[in-house]
C-alpha positions, 0 to 999 in steps of 0.5 A: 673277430669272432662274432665276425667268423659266426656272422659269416659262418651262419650268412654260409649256412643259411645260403647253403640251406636255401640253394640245398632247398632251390636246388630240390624244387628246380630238380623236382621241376624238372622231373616233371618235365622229363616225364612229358615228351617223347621218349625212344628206345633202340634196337641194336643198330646192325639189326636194322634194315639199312642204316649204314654209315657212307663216309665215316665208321660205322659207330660214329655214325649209329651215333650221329643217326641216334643223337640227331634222331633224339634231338628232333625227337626232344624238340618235337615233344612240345607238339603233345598237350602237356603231361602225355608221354609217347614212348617209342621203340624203333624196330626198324629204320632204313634210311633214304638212299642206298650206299653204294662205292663211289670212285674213292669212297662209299656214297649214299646214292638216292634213288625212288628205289631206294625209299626211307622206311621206319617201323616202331611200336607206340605207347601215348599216356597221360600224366597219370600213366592211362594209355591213350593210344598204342600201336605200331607204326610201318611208315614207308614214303616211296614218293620221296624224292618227289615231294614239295620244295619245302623239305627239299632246302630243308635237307641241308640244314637237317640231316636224315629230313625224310625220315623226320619228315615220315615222323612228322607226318604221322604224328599229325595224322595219327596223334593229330597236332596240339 
């Protein structure tokens, strides 16, 4: 019964030791990928120029607006070659529209007036860290209301599309497309 016990026993350490060593080389994977992409960083939210919630408190919807942001931002990444990094930091968001009190609660009333803005400073390096490009962008898209159909479906399946859009548009121009 005892050689049983060492069997299992060494079978347990062995497959102990081999996921230990799986578990390094997957963990050092994806180190590597989290340093390519886009990364962001955020200014306090009541800083900003205009990113007031409408219909629900104010924290949720900093919260919302950074958690949609970050993931259009972590899927946009695949557009850079492999291994750079673009680092932004948002110094100033204002979002499409403009809140307004509606019969029983706030709107977000759009309005050409009332156009998107967004202005972040950038940083794009390569995987050994040589910056390639830096700046600040001052993105503004006063003609929004009044652009192609495309993005116009597209806002009800994407929250905050203008801005995104605003995004993509300079990335393409700026960084140009892989």
């Amino acid at each position: 019964m005892k050689s049983y016990q060492r069997v299992i026993v060494s079978a347990i350490g062995v497959l102990a030791l081999s996921w230990g060593t799986a578990s390094m080389a997957n963990s050092d994977k994806e180190s590597k990928q989290s340093q390519a992409g886009i990364q962001v960083e955020w200014s306090d939210f009541n800083d900003y120029r205009d990113v007031r919630a409408a219909s629900e408190p104010r924290g949720t919807f900093h919260k919302r607006v950074k958690k949609s942001f970050e993931k259009f931002f972590k899927e946009y990444s695949n557009e850079l070659p492999e291994g750079q990094m673009l680092s932004i930091k948002i110094l100033d968001l204002d979002l499409a529209g403009h809140v307004e009190l509606g019969s029983t609660r706030d709107i977000r009333v759009m309005k050409d007036i009332h156009f998107p803005r967004m202005e972040f400073s950038y940083i794009l390096t390569d995987d050994q860290g040589a910056v390639l490009k830096e700046g600040e962008a001052n993105l503004k898209d006063m003609n929004y209301l009044h652009q192609d159909r495309a993005w116009k479906r597209a806002r009800y399946k994407e929250g905050f599309y203008y801005e995104k859009r605003m995004f993509r548009e300079w990335f393409e121009e700026t960084l140009g497309k892989s």
